[in-house]
VOKEPA-977665 format. One line per 3 residues: for each residue y, z, x of C-alpha. Coordinates in steps of 0.05 Angstrom, whole numbers, plus 5000, padded with zeros to 4 digits. Example, Ala and Ser with C-alpha at 12.3 -4.5 7.8 and 13.67 -1.06 7.14 Angstrom:
VOKEPA-977665
4910,5156,5246  4979,5143,5273 .
This chain:
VOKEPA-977665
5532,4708,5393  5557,4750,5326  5542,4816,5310 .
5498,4801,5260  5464,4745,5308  5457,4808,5365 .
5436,4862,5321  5385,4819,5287  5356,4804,5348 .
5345,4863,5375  5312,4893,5308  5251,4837,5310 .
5255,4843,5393  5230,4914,5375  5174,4901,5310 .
5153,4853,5371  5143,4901,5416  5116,4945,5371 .
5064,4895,5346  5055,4833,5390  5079,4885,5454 .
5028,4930,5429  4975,4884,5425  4981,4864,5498 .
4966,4923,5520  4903,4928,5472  4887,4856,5502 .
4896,4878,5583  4850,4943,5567  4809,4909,5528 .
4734,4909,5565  4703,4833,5544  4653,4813,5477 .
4604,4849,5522  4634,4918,5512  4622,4895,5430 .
4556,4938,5417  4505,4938,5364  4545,4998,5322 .
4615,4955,5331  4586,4892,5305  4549,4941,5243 .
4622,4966,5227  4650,4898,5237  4592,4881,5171 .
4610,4944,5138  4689,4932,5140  4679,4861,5111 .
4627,4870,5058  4660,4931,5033  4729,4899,5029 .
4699,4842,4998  4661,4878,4952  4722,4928,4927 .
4769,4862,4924  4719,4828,4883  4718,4891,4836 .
4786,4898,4831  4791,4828,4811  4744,4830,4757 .
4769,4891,4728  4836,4866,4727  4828,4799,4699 .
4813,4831,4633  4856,4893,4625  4919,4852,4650 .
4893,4805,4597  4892,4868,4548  4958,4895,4568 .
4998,4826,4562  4975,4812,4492  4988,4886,4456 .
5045,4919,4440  5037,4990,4432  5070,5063,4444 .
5071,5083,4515  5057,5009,4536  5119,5022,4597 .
5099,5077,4613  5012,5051,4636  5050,4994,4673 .
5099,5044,4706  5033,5082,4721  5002,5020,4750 .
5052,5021,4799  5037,5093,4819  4967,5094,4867 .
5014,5045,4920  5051,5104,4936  5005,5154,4922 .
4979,5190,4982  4910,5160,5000  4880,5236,5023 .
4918,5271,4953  4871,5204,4917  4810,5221,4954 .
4808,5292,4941  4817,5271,4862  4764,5217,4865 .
4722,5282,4896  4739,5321,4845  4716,5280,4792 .
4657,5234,4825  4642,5293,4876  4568,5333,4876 .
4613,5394,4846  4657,5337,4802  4659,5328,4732 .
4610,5270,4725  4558,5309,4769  4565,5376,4716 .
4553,5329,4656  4491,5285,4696  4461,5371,4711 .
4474,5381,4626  4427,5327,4614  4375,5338,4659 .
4392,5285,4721  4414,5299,4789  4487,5303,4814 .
4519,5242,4849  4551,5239,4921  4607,5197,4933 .
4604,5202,5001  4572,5130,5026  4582,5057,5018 .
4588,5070,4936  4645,5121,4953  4688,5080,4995 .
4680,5026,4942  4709,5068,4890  4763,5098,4930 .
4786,5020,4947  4784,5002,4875  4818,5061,4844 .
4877,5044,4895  4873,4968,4888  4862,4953,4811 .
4919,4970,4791  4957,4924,4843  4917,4876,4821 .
4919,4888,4756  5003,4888,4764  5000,4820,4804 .
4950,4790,4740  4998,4809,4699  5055,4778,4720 .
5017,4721,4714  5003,4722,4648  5075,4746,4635 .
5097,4678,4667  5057,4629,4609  5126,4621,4563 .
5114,4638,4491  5130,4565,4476  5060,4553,4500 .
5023,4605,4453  5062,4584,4391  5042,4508,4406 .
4974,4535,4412  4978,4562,4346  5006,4504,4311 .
4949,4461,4340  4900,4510,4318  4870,4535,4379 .
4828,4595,4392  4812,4650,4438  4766,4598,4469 .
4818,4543,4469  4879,4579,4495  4832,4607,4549 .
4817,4541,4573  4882,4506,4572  4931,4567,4590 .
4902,4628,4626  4849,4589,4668  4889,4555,4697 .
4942,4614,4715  4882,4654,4744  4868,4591,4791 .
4937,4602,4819  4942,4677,4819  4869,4702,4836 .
4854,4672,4903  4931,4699,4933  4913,4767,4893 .
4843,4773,4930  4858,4767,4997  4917,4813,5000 .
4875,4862,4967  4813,4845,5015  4875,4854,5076 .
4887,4924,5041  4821,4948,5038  4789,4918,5122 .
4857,4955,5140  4849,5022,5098  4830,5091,5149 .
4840,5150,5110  4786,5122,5051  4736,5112,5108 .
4751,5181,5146  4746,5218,5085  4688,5179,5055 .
4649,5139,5109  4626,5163,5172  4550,5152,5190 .
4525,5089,5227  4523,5058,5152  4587,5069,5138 .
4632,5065,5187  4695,5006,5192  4732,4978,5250 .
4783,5037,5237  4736,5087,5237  4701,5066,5300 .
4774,5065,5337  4779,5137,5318  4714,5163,5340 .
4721,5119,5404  4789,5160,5417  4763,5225,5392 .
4692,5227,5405  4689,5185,5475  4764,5175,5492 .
4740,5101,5507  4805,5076,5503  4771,5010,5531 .
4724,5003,5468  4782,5025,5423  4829,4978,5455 .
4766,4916,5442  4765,4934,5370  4837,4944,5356 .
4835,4874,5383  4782,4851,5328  4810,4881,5278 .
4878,4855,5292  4853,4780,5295  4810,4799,5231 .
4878,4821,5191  4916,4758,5217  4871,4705,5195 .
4863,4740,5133  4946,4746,5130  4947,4673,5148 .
4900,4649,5091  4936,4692,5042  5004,4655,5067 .
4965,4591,5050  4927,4599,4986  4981,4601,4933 .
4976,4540,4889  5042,4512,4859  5053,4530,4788 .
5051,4484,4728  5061,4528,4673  5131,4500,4671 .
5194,4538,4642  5202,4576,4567  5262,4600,4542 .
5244,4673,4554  5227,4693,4484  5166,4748,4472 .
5102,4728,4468  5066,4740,4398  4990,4731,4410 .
4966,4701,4339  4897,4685,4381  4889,4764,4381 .
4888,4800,4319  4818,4801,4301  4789,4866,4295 .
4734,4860,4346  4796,4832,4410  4826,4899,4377 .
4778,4948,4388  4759,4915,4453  4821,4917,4488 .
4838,4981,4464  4767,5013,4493  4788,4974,4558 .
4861,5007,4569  4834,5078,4547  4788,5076,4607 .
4827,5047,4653  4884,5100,4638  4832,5149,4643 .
4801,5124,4709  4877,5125,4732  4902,5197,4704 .
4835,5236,4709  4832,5245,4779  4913,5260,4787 .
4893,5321,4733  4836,5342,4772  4885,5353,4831 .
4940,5392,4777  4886,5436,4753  4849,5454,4832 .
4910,5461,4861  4958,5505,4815  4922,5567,4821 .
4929,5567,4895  4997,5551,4902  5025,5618,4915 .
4961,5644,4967  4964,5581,5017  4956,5599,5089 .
5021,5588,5130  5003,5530,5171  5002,5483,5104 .
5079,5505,5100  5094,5486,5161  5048,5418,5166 .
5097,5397,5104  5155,5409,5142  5132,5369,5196 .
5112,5309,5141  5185,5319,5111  5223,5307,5181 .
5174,5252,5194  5186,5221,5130  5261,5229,5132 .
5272,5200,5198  5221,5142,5184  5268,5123,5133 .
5325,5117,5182  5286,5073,5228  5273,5031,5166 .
5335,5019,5151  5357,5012,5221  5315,4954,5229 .
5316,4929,5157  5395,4920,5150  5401,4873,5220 .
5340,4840,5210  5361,4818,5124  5417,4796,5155 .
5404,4745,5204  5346,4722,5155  5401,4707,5101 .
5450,4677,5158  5394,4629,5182  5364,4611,5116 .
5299,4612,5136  5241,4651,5126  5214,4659,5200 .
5254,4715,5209  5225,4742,5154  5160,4725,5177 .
5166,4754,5243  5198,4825,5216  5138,4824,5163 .
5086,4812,5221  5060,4878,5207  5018,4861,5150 .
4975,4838,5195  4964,4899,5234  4949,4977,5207 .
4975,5033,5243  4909,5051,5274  4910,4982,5308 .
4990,4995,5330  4963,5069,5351  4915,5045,5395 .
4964,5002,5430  5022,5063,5442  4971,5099,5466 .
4944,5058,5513  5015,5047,5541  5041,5119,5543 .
4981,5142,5571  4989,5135,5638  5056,5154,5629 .
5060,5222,5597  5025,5261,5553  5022,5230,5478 .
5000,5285,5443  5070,5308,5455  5101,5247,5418 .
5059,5253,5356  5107,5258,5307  5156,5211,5338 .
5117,5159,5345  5081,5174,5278  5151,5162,5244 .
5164,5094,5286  5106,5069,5259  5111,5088,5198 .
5180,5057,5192  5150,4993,5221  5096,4987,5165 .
5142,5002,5117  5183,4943,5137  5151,4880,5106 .
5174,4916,5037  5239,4931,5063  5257,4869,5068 .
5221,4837,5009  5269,4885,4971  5336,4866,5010 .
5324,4798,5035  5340,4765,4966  5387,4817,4930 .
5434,4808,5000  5415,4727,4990  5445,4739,4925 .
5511,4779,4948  5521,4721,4996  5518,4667,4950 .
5560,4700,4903  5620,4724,4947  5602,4698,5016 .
5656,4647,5022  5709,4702,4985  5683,4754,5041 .
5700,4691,5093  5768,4673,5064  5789,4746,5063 .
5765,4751,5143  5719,4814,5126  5665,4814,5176 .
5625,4872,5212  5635,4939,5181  5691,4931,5130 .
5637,4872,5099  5577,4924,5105  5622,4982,5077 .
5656,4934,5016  5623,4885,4999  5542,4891,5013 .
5536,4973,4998  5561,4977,4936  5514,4924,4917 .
5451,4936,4946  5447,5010,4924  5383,4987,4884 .
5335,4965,4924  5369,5003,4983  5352,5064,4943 .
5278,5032,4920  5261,5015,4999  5285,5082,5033 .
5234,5119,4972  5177,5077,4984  5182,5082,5066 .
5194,5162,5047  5130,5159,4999  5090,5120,5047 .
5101,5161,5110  5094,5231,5071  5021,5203,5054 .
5004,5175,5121  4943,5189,5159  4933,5135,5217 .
4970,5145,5276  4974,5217,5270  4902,5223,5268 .
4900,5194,5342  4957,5236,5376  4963,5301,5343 .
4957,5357,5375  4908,5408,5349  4975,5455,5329 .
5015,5408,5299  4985,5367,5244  5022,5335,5187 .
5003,5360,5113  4960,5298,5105  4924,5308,5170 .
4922,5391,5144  4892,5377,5081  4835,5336,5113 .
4817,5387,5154  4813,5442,5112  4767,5384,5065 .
4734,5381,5131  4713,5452,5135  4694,5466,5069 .
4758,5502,5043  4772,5465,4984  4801,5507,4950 .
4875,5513,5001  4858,5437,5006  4873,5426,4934 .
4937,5464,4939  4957,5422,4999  4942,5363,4963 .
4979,5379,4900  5043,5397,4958  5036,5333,4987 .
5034,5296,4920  5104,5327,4889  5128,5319,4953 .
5112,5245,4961  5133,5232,4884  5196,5274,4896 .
5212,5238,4958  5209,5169,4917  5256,5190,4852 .
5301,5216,4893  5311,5158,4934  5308,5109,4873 .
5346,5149,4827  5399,5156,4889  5403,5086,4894 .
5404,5064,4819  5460,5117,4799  5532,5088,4783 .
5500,5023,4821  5541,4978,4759  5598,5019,4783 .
């Protein structure tokens, strides 16, 4: 067995254990269907009608501000799809507090609904969650839309043109039938996003009408310390997320858009006033949905910058180490496992190190603690095991990012590399370093961003003195003190930010060189 062959192994011998190893031990303490009460199988209804319900939003907002986006050209057009980009690494507690800060009984909205008479709004509910998914999830979708319509080669619109078709036409012919092949894959990783999302539902659910499958496993740990309920909905929701992950695998229809010659795509079907006006109106409030609640934060949190209790401080130091060393574990895992993927040209490996998608920390949570439990005391190994997790979410994008730029490096100067006998280190050190510093650099910032941001696993086995700034900031949102939370949140959102650009920029400077 190589090196590569060994270390591989071991890497998806651990994701294993900490997914399929984990879920054993949710199975053996899991109590039966009859330990599935009348509450579980309400938050079972709640986690699937609101997922569908925010995917099917996201989708339909999407469709036609992707559409807006691909067919205008116009100053700081980089710069709202760069911002697209932005809510996936965005803390979800630093988005909440925003969305609360606008949509909130004390929000913006609310002030201008008491100017006029009306009463104020709560976002707490059903409607809240809702929002909180969409904000997140529109603009992946509206990303993933518009690659699609990036994809239709401009050969197509100008023989559209020539033929004399219209908005009507070219909507028929071209973009249906993109949206056929891009919408249903779209959906259901967006649905898999939203059954799997905690923090949204801690900070914005609760109540026996809104309460998910996460949810309940946190109040069954905190609340009853049922790890035997816990364990039997971890269990649900696990099988829940895999189907889902398995349907998404299965969905994507083959393309028949066919190649172009990669010119830019001038929209002739566009340029009447009215298409103007409306797809202008329709990427002014989606940037303003977008930046409005990331100002909120800005404006709350400034002023209380510099009279922040202590333990904030020290929460983000905590976050910080666990983000740091969850990027080592990344990449300790990543490297072996891109490796033996691109040696055994195939993409189970990949499959099994990307197994995770199918899971969400809370699920994973449930699972360590059920098997440290009897062993020692968890509470102890919060932040440890907060980063181990962590790094095991963060893997599936990990390797989407190294999987093909090392495929390339070993199509392009494999057999060289062979010829020239450099195996093990010196070809790590020579040949695959130098060029993967890019999406080295672009995976160790989004594991840092992610982690910084994360509130699962910590929420089950932190101890009461030792939270991380996310788990901080929601418990000073908790008791009323919004004020230090929007200073925590505004911490945790340069930090995250920071955390990515300096990772990315890291790996993208000199990487021609």
């Amino acid at each position: 067995m190589t090196r590569t062959t060994a270390t591989g192994s071991i890497a998806l011998a651990v994701v294993l254990l900490f997914t399929l190893g984990t879920l054993a031990a949710v199975f053996w303490r899991a109590e039966g269907l009859s330990g599935f009460g009348t509450a579980d199988w309400a938050a079972l209804r709640f986690s699937v009608v609101q997922a569908t319900l925010s995917a099917t939003l996201s989708i339909l907002f999407a469709v036609p501000l992707a559409r807006a986006i691909a067919r205008r050209r116009f100053r700081g057009r980089g710069l709202l799809i760069l911002l697209l980009g932005a809510p996936f690494i965005l803390p979800t507690i630093v988005a909440v507090f925003g969305l609360i800060s606008v949509f909130g009984r004390s929000g913006i909205v609310s002030d201008l609904l008491r100017l006029v008479g009306l009463e104020p709004i709560s976002i707490y509910g059903f409607h809240g969650v809702v929002l909180a998914h969409v904000f997140f999830n529109l603009p992946l979708a509206t990303r993933l839309v518009l690659q699609g319509w990036l994809a239709i080669p401009s050969e197509r619109f100008r023989l559209a043109a020539s033929l004399g078709f219209g908005p009507r036409d070219i909507a028929r012919t071209l973009e249906r039938p993109m949206l056929r092949e891009v919408l249903p894959g779209t959906f259901l990783v967006i649905f898999l996003l939203c059954l799997t999302s905690f923090a949204v539902a801690l900070a914005l659910g609760g109540g026996p009408k809104a309460t998910t499958i996460e949810l309940a496993i946190y109040q069954a740990f905190n609340l009853e310390f049922d790890l035997g309920k816990a364990a039997l909905l971890a269990l649900v929701q696990f099988a829940l997320g895999l189907a889902v992950a398995l349907v998404a695998l299965k969905v994507a229809l083959p393309s028949g858009i066919g190649a172009g010659l990669d010119r830019s795509v001038t929209r002739w079907d566009a340029q009447t006033q009215m298409l103007r006006a409306v797809d202008a109106a329709l990427i002014s409030a989606a940037t303003v949905f977008l930046v409005l609640p990331m100002a909120m934060i800005a404006l709350d949190g400034v002023p209380r910058l510099f009279s922040l209790p202590a333990s904030i401080w020290w929460a983000t130091l905590r976050s910080l180490g666990v983000a740091l060393a969850s990027v080592l574990v990344t990449l300790a895992l990543g490297f072996p496992i891109a490796a033996l993927a691109v040696k055994r040209r195939g993409r189970l490996v990949e499959g099994i190190g990307s197994i995770t998608l199918a899971a969400s920390p809370l699920v994973i949570g449930t699972g360590l603690f059920v098997i440290l439990f009897p062993l020692t005391d968890p509470f102890a190994l919060a932040l440890p095991v907060t980063a181990l997790v962590n790094a095991v979410m963060s893997l599936p994008f990990a390797l989407r990012a190294l999987v093909p730029a090392l495929g390339q490096i070993e199509a392009d100067y494999g057999r060289l590399a062979d010829g020239l006998g450099m195996t093990g280190m010196a070809r790590f050190r020579h040949l695959w370093l130098p060029r993967l510093r890019r999406p080295l650099g672009f995976t160790m910032g989004l594991s840092a961003a992610l982690s910084m941001g994360d509130l699962g696993v910590i929420a089950l086995f932190a101890a009461p003195d030792a939270p991380t700034l996310p788990l901080q900031i929601y418990r000073l949102m908790a008791a009323y003190r919004m004020p230090d939370a929007a200073g925590g949140a505004l911490i945790l959102l340069a930090s995250s930010l920071a955390l990515f650009w300096l990772f990315d920029r890291g790996g993208r400077a000199d990487a021609d060189a």
